[in-house]
N, C-alpha and C positions, 0 to 999 in steps of 0.2 A: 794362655788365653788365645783362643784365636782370630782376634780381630784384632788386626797389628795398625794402628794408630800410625799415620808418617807424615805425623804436620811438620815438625823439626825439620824436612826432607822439603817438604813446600816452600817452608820458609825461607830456607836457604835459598834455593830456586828462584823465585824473589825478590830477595837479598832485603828480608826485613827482620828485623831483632822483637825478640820476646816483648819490649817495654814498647813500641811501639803499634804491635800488633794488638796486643792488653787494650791501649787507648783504642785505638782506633775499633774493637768490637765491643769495647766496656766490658769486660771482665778483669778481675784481679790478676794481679803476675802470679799469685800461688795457685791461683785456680787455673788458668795457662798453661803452670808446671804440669799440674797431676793430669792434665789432657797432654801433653808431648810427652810423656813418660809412659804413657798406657794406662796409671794408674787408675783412671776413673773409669765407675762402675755404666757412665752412661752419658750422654749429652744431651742440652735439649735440640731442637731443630731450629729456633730462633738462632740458635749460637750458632749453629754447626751453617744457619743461614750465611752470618754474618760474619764466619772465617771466611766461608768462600767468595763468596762480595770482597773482603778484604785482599784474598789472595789470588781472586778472579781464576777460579779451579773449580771442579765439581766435588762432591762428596766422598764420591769413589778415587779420588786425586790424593783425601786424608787418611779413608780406615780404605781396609784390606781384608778379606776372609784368605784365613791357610787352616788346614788341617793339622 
């Protein structure tokens, strides 16, 4: 796929853990997972609002385009 997802990369940067980021943008710890995994097929922009608020970064800071 090539939009490389690098919140796990943010997070660290940061220095905030899974369980506290979850709380703090209201989303579940699984649904968390399948967004730092790549897994998921898509985000909304509310969320993708509300990582970056949390991790005070822009969009382009999480996903990535590569060929």
């Amino acid at each position: 796929m090539p939009i490389i997802v690098n919140l796990d990369v943010m997070m660290a940067k940061r220095k905030i853990s899974s369980s506290e980021l979850s709380e703090k943008i209201g989303i579940t710890m699984a649904n968390l997972s399948i967004l730092k995994t790549g897994k998921g097929k898509a985000i909304r922009f509310s969320t993708l609002e509300a990582i970056c608020k949390a991790l005070d970064c822009q969009p382009g800071d999480i996903l990535e385009y590569k060929k």
